[in-house]
LUMRO-961237 format. One record per residue (C-alpha): residue in one letter; x, y, z; residue number from 1. Coordinates in nm, 3 decimals. Example, Ala and Ser with C-alpha at 12.3 -4.5 7.8 and 13.67 -1.06 7.14 Angstrom:
ATOM  residu       c1       c2       c3  num
ATOM       a    1.230   -0.450    0.780    1
ATOM       s    1.367   -0.106    0.714    2
! end
This chain:
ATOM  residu       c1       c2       c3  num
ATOM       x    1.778  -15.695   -1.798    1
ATOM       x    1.626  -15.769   -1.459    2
ATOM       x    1.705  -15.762   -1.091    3
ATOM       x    1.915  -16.142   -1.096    4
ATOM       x    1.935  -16.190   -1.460    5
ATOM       x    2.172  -16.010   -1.721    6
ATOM       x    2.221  -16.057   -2.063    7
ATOM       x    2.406  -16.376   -1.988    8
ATOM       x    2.207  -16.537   -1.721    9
ATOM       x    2.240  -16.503   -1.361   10
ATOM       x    2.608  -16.403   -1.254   11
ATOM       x    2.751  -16.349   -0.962   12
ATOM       x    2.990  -16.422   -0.679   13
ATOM       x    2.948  -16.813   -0.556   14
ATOM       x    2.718  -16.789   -0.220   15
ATOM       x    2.762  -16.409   -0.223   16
ATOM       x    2.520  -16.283   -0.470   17
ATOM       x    2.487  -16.606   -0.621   18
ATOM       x    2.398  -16.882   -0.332   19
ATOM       x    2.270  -17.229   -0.327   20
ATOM       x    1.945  -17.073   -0.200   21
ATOM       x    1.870  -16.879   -0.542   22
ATOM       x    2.008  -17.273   -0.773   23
ATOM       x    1.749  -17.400   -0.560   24
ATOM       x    1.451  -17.194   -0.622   25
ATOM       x    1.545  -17.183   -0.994   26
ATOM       x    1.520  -17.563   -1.035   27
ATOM       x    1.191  -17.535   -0.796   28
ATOM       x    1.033  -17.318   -1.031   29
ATOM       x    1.192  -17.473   -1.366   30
ATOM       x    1.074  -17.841   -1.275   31
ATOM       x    0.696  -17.668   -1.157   32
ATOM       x    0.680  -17.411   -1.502   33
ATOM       x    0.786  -17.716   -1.738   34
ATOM       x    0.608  -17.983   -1.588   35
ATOM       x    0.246  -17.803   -1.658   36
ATOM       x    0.336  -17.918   -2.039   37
ATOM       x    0.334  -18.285   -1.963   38
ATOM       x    0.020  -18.490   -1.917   39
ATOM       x    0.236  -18.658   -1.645   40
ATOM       x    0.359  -18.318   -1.494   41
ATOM       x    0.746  -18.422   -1.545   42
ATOM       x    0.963  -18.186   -1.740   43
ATOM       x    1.276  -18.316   -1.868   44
ATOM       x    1.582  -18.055   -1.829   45
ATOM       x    1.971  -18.086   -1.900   46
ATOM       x    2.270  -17.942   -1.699   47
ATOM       x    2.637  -17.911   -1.800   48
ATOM       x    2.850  -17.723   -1.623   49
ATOM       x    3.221  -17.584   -1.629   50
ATOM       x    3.539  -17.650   -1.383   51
ATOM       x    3.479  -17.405   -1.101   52
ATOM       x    3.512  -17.546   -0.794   53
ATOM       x    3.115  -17.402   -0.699   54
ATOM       x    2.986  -17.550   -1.006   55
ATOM       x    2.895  -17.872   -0.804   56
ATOM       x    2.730  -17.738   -0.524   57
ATOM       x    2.489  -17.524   -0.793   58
ATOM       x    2.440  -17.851   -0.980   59
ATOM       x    2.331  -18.010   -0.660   60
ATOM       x    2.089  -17.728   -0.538   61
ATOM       x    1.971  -17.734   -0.899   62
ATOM       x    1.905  -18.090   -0.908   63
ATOM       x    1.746  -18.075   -0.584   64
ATOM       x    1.479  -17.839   -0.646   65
ATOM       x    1.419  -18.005   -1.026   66
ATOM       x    1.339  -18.317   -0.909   67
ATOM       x    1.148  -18.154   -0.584   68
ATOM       x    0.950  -18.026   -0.842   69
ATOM       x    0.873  -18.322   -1.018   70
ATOM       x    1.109  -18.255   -1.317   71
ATOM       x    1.404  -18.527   -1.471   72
ATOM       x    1.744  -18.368   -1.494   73
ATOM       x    1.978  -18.538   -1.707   74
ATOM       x    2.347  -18.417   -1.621   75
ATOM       x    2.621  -18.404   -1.874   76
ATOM       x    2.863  -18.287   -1.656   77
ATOM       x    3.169  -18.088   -1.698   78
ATOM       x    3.095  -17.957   -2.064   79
ATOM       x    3.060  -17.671   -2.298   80
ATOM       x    2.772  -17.429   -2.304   81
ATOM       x    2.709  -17.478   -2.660   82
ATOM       x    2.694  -17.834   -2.587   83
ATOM       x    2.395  -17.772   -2.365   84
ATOM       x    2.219  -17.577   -2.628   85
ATOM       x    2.327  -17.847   -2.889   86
ATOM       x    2.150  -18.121   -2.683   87
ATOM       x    1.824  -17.917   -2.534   88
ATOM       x    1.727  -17.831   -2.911   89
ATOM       x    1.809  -18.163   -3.074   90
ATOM       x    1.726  -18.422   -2.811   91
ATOM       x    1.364  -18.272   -2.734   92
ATOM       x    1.428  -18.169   -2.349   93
ATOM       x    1.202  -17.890   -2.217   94
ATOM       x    1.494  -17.648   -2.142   95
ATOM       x    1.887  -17.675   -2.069   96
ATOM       x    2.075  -17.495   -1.755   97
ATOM       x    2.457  -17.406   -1.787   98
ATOM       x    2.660  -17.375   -1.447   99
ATOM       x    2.950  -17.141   -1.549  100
ATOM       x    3.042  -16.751   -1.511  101
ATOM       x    3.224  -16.787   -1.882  102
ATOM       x    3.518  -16.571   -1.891  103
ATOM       x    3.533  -16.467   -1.504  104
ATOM       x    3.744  -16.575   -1.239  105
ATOM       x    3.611  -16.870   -1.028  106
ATOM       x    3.477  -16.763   -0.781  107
ATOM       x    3.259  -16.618   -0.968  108
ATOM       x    2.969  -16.840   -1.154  109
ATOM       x    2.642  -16.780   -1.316  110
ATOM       x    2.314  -16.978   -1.431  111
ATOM       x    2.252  -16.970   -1.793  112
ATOM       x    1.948  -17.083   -1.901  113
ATOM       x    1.832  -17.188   -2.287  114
ATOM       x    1.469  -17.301   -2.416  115
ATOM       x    1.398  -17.596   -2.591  116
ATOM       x    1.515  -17.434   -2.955  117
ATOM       x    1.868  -17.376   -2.797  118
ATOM       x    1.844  -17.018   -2.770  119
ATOM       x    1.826  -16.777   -2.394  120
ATOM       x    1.544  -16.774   -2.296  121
ATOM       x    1.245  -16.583   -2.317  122
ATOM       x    1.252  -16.246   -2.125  123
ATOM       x    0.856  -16.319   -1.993  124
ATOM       x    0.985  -16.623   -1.818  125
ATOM       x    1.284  -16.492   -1.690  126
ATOM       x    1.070  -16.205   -1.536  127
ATOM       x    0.844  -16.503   -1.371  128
ATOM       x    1.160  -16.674   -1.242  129
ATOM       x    1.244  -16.405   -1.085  130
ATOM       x    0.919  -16.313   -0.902  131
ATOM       x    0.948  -16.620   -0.777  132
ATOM       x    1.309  -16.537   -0.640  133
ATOM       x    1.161  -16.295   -0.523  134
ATOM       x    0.897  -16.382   -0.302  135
ATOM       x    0.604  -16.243   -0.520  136
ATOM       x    0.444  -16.603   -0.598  137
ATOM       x    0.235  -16.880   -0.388  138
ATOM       x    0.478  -17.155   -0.314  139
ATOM       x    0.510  -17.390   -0.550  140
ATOM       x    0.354  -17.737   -0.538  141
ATOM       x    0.602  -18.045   -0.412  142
ATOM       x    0.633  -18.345   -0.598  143
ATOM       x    0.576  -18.654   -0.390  144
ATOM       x    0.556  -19.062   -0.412  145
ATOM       x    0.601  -19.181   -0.798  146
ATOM       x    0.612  -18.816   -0.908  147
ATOM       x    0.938  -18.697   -0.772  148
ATOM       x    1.210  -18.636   -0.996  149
ATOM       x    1.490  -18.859   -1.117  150
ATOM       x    1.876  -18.764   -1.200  151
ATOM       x    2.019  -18.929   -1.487  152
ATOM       x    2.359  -18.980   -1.578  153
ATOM       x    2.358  -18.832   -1.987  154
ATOM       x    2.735  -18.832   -2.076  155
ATOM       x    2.647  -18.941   -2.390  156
ATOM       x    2.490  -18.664   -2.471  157
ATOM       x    2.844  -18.455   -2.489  158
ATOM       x    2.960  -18.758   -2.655  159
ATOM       x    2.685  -18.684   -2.880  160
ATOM       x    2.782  -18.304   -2.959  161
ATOM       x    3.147  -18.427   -3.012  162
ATOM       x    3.043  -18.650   -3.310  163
ATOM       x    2.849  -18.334   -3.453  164
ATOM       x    3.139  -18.102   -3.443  165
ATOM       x    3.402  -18.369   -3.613  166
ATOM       x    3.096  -18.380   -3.892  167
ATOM       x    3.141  -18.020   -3.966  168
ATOM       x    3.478  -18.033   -4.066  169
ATOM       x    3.507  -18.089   -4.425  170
ATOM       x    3.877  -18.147   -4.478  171
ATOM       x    4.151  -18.368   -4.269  172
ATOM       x    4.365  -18.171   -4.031  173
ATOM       x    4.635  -18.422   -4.087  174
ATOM       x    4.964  -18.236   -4.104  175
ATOM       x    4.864  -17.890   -3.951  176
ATOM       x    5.004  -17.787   -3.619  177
ATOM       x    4.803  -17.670   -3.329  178
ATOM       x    4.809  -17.498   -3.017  179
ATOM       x    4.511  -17.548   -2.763  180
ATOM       x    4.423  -17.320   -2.458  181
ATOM       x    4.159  -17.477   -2.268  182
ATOM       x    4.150  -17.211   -2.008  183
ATOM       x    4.129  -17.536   -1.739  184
ATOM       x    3.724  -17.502   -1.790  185
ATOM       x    3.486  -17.645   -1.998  186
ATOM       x    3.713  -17.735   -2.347  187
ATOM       x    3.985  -17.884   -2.139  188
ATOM       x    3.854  -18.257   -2.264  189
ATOM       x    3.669  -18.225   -2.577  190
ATOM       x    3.890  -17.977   -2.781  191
ATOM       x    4.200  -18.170   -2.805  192
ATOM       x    3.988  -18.476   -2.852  193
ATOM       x    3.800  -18.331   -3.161  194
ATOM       x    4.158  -18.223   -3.288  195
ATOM       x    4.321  -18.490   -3.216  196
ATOM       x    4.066  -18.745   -3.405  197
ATOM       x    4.076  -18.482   -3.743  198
ATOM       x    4.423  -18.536   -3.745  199
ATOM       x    4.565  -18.222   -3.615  200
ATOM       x    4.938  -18.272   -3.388  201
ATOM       x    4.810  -18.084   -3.085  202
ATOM       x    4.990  -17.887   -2.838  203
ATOM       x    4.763  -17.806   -2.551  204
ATOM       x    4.763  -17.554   -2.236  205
ATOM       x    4.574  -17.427   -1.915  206
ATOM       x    4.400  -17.822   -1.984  207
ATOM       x    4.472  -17.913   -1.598  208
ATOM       x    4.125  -17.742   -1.417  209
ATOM       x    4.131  -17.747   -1.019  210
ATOM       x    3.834  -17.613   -0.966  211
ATOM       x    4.029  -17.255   -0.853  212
ATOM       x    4.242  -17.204   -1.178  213
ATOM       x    3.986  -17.121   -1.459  214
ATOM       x    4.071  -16.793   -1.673  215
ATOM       x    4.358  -16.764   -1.435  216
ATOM       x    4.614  -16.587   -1.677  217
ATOM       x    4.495  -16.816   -1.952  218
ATOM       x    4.256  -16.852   -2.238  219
ATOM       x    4.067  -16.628   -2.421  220
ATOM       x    4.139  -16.307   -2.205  221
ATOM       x    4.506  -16.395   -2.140  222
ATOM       x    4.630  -16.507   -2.440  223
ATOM       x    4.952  -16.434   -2.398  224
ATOM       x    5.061  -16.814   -2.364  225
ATOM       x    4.971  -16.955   -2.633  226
ATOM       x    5.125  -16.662   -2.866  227
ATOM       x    5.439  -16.771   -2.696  228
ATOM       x    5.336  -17.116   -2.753  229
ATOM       x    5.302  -17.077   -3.130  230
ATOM       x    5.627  -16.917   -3.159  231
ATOM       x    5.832  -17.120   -2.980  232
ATOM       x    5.701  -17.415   -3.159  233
ATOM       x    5.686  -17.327   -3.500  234
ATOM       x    5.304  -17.408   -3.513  235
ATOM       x    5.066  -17.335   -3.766  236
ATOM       x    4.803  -17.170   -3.559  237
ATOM       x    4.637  -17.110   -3.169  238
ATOM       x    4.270  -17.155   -3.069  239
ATOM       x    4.234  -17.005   -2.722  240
ATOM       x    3.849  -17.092   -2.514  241
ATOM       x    3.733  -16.910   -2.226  242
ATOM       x    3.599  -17.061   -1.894  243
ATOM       x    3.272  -17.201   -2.097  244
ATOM       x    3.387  -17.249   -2.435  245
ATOM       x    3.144  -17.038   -2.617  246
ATOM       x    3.437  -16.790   -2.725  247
ATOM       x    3.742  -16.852   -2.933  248
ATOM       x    4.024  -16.604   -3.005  249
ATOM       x    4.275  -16.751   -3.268  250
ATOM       x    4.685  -16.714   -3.290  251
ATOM       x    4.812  -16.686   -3.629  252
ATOM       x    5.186  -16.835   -3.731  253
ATOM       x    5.366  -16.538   -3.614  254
ATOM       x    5.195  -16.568   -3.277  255
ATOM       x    4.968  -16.254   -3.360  256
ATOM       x    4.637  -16.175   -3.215  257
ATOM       x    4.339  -16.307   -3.441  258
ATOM       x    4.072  -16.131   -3.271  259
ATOM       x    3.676  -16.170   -3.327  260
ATOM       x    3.676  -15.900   -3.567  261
ATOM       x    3.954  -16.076   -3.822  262
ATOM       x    3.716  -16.390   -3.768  263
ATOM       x    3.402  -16.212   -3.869  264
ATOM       x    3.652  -16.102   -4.140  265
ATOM       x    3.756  -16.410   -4.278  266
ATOM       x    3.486  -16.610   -4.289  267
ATOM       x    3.272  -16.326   -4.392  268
ATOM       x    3.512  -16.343   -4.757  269
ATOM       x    3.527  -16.689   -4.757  270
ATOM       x    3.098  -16.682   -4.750  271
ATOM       x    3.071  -16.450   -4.951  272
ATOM       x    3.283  -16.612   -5.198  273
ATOM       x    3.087  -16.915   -5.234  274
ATOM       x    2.788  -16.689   -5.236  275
ATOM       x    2.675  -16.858   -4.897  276
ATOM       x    2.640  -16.471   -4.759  277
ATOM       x    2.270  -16.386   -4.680  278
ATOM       x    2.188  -16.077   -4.807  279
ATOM       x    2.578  -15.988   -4.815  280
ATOM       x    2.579  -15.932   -4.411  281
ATOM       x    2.746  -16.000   -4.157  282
ATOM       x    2.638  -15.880   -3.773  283
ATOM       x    2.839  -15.728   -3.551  284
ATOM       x    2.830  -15.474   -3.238  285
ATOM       x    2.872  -15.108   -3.203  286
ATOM       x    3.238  -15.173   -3.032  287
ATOM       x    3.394  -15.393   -3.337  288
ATOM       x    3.713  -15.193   -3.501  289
ATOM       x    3.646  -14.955   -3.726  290
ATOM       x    3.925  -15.145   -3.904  291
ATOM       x    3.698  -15.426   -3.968  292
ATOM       x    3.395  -15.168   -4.123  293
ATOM       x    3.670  -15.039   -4.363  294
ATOM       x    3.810  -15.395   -4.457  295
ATOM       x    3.434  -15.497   -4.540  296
ATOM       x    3.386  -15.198   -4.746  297
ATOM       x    3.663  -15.248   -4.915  298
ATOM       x    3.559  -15.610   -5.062  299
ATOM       x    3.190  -15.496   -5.045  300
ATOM       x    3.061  -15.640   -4.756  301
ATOM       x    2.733  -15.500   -4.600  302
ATOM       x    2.709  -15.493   -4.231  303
ATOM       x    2.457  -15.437   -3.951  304
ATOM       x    2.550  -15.286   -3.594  305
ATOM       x    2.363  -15.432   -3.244  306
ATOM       x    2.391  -15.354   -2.926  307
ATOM       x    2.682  -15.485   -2.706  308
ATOM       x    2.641  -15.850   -2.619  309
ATOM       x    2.548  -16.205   -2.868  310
ATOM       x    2.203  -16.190   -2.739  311
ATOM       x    2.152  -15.868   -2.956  312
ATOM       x    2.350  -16.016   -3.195  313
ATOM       x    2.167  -16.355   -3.198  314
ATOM       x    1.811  -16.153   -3.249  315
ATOM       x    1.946  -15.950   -3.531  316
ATOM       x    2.032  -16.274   -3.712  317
ATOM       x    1.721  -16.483   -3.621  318
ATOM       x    1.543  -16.185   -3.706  319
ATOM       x    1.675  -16.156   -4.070  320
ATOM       x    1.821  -16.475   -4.131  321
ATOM       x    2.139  -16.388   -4.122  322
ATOM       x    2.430  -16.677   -4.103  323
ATOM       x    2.753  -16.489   -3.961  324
ATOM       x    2.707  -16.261   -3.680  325
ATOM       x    2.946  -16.202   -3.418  326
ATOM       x    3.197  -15.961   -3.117  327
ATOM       x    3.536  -15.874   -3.090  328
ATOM       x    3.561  -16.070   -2.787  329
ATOM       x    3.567  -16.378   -2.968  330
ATOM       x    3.177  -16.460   -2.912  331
ATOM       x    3.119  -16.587   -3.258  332
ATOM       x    2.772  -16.720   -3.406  333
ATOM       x    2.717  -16.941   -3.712  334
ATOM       x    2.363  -16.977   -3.729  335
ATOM       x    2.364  -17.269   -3.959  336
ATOM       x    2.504  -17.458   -3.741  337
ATOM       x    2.454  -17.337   -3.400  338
ATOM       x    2.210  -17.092   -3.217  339
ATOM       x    2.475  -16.959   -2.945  340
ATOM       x    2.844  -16.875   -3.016  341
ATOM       x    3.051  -17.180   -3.020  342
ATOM       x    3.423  -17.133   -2.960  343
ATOM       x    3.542  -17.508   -3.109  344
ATOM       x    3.297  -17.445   -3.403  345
ATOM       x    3.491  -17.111   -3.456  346
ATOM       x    3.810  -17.278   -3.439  347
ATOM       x    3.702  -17.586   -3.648  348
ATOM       x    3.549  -17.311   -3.923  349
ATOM       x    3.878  -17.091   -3.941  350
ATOM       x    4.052  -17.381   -4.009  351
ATOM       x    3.819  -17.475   -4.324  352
ATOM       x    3.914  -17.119   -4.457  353
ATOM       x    4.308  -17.215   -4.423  354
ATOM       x    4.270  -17.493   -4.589  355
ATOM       x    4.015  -17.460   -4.887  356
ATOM       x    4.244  -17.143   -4.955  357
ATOM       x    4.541  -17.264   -4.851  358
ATOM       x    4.624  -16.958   -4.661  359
ATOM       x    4.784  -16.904   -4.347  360
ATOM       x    4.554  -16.717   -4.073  361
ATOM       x    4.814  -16.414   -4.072  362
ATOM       x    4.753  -16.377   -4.437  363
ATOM       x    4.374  -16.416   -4.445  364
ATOM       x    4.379  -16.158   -4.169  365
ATOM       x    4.616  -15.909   -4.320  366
ATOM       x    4.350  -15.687   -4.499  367
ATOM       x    4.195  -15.557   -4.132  368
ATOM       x    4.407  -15.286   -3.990  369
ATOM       x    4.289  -15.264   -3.615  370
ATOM       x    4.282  -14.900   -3.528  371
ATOM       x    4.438  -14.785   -3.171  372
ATOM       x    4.105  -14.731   -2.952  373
ATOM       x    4.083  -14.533   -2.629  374
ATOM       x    3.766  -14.629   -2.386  375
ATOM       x    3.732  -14.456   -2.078  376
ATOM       x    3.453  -14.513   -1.818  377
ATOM       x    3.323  -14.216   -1.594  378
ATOM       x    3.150  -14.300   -1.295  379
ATOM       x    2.802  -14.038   -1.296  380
ATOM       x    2.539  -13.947   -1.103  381
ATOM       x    2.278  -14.013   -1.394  382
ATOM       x    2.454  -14.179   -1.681  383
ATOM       x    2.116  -14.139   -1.905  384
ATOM       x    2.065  -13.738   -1.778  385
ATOM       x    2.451  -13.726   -1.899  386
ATOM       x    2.463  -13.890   -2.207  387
ATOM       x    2.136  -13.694   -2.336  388
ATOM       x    2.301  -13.362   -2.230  389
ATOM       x    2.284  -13.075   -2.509  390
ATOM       x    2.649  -12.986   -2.451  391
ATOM       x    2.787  -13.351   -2.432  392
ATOM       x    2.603  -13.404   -2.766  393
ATOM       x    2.721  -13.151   -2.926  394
ATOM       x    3.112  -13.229   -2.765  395
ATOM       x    3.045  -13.599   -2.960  396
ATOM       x    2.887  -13.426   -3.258  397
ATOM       x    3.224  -13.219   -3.261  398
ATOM       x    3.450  -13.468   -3.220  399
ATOM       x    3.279  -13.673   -3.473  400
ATOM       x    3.284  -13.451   -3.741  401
ATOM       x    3.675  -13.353   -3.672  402
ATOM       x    3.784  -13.736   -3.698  403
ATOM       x    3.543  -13.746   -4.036  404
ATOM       x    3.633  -14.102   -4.218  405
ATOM       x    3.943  -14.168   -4.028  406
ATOM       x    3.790  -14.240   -3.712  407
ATOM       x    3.461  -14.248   -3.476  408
ATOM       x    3.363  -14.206   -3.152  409
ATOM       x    3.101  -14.395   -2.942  410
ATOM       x    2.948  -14.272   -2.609  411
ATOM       x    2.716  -14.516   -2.466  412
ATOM       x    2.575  -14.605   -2.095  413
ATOM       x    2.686  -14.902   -1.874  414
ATOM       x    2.428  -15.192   -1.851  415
ATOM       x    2.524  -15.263   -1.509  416
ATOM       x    2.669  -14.962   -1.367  417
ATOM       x    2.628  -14.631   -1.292  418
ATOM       x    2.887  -14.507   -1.592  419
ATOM       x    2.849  -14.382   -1.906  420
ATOM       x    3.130  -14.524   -2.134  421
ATOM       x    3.335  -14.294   -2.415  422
ATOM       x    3.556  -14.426   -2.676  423
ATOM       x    3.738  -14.307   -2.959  424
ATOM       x    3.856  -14.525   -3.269  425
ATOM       x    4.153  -14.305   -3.460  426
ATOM       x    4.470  -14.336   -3.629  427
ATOM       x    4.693  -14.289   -3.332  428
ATOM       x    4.654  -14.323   -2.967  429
ATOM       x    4.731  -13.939   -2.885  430
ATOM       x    4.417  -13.818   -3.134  431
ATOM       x    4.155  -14.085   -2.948  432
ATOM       x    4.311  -13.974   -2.636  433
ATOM       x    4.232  -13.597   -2.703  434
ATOM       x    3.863  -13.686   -2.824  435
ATOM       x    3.786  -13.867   -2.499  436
ATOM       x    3.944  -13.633   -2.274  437
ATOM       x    3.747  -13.358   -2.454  438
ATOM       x    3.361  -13.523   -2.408  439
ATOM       x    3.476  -13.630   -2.044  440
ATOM       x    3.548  -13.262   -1.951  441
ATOM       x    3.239  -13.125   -2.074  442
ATOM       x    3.070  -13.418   -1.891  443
ATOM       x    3.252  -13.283   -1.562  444
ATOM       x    3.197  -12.914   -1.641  445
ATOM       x    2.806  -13.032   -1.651  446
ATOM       x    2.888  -13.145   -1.295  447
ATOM       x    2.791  -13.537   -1.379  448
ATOM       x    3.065  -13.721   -1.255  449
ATOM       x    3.052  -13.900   -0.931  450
ATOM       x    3.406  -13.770   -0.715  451
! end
């Protein structure tokens, strides 16, 4: 990760960390490193964006230093990040910029940036981008007369995407029940649209964005509305979106939790079934439930572990060729049909699996028992110096081999923060609550921890 750019583009508070000043620069050196490809110097780049009030202004400063630099930028508007990366790899534009902060509140907001196949983009020019940011390049060369920029107007390129994701649904929705949280972002159009024209009777929620109430208590991370919505209508499942759209947690009939694990669970069976399963694996991160690990053992699933986050998870499957890959959070890839998580997909794709085997979600999900976790973060003065420690190691390798196959335990650094992160998967809260208190007090005795 560098300086302005984390695993998920560049995030931070709107004209705090984040200003018009840095958009700017970004489209500057975008339209300028793009444009060298072209005989006629002019890159061609696409923008959507979600709901947050900000997203405008970035769009604006973006736009302004595209075209400064000689670049096209074709706008879709309020839309879906997978939508961006949809269009940039199948409409032949030279890269595709995402306003949105995903899943945070809004005054938050971020810059996500994909390359022409769809996918992030490459770390080299991230780390130029950033120089630049940074004051460590010449200026960059202005367009002028003829050779300025344009902005054009490329709603149909969403309405594009749309048409793709009703083609992926194999089977009529007609007669099914559904509850929709848009999370007032980026789904709070297109989802019940897609539904709707598949046949589903929707019921949607948080689908009224002001520009100040994305995430707020809705969506993906507060999901708490539509289990109540479920319930009190009698429905036959929820798809909740966060701020973006790139995540989807589902609701099943009794207005339980369907979490990204139970997806990865699901469709992994239904894949594997139909022997679509590459190499029998599915990809998932170090913090899925150990619930899930057990529930693919038991029907003989093989599984591979990344690093926290779907870039990791993206490179493990591009890597190997892998088609399912995927975080608890929701964040759930299908590579043959996408090349970023794509929350509608997700929810279009669990309902394939109710209906080819005519199931309800609550019974497709039954076979993963979630185990209680406890995760504690402790603030340190050297979170690498304390994980390594001889004595903390051997505290995990302890408490490891005392929870044996009913449990684990997972101590791993912050990306972003000075903290060093312990968690304990178990059978009950009280026995992951004594593991974790036991590493964090050798981590104190060692005199680590910050206050």
């Amino acid at each position: 990760m560098g300086k302005y750019f984390g695993t998920d583009g560049f995030r931070g508070e709107a004209n705090v960390n984040l200003t018009v000043e840095h958009a700017y620069k970004v489209g500057r050196f975008l339209g300028w490193f793009y444009g060298k490809n072209h005989e006629d110097g002019k890159a061609k780049i696409v923008i959507g964006k979600d709901t947050r009030r900000s997203s405008y202004m970035f769009e604006y400063s973006l736009v302004a230093g595209l075209t400064a630099s000689g670049a096209d930028a074709y706008l879709l508007h309020v839309t879906t990040t997978p939508s961006v990366s949809y269009v940039t790899r199948t409409e032949d534009f030279d890269c595709g910029i995402m306003i949105s902060a995903s899943h945070n509140p809004y005054y938050d907001n971020g810059i996500k940036l994909i390359n022409d196949k769809g996918e992030k983009m490459r770390e080299d020019v991230i780390g130029e981008i950033e120089k630049y940011l940074d004051g460590e390049m010449a200026e960059l060369p202005f367009a002028t007369r003829e050779k300025i920029g344009c902005t054009v107007d490329y709603a149909a390129g969403r309405n594009r995407y749309m048409g793709y994701l009703m083609s992926l649904a194999i089977y009529s929705f007609k007669g099914m029940r559904i509850g929709l949280d848009a999370a007032n972002g980026s789904a709070w159009s297109l989802a019940k649209s897609i539904f709707d024209a598949l046949g589903a009777k929707t019921y949607v929620i948080h689908a009224e964005p002001d520009g100040l109430n994305i995430n707020n208590g809705c969506g993906s991370t507060h999901i708490e509305s539509l289990c109540e919505l479920v319930k009190r209508e009698h429905l036959d499942a929820g798809f909740a979106f966060d701020g973006d759209a790139d995540r989807c947690l589902c609701v099943d009939e009794n207005g339980n939790v369907i979490n990204g694990d139970h997806i990865l669970y699901i469709y992994g069976c239904y894949m594997k079934e139909r022997g679509k399963l590459v190499d029998n694996k599915v990809v998932t991160t170090v913090m899925s439930n150990f619930g899930l690990y057990k529930a693919f053992d038991a029907v003989g699933i093989d599984y591979e572990k990344t690093a926290v986050g779907d870039k990791y998870v993206y490179e493990c499957m591009s890597k190997n060729g892998y088609r399912l890959g995927g975080e608890q959070s929701g964040h759930i890839i299908f590579s043959k049909y996408a090349t970023t998580g794509d929350g509608i997909i997700t929810a279009i794709k669990m309902m394939e699996v109710m209906l080819a085997k005519k199931k309800t979600l609550g019974q497709l999900a039954s076979p993963v028992v979630i185990y209680p976790q406890v995760l504690k973060n402790v603030r340190v003065t050297d979170k690498t110096e304390a994980q390594n420690d001889a004595d903390v190691r051997a505290a995990v390798e302890a408490a490891a081999e005392k929870l044996g196959e009913n449990g684990r335990i997972l101590v791993r650094e912050s990306g972003t923060e000075p903290v060093v992160r312990v968690m304990v998967e178990a059978d009950s809260v009280e026995t992951c609550e004594k593991y974790v208190d036991d590493v964090i007090e050798v981590i104190k005795n060692k005199g680590y921890v910050i206050g």
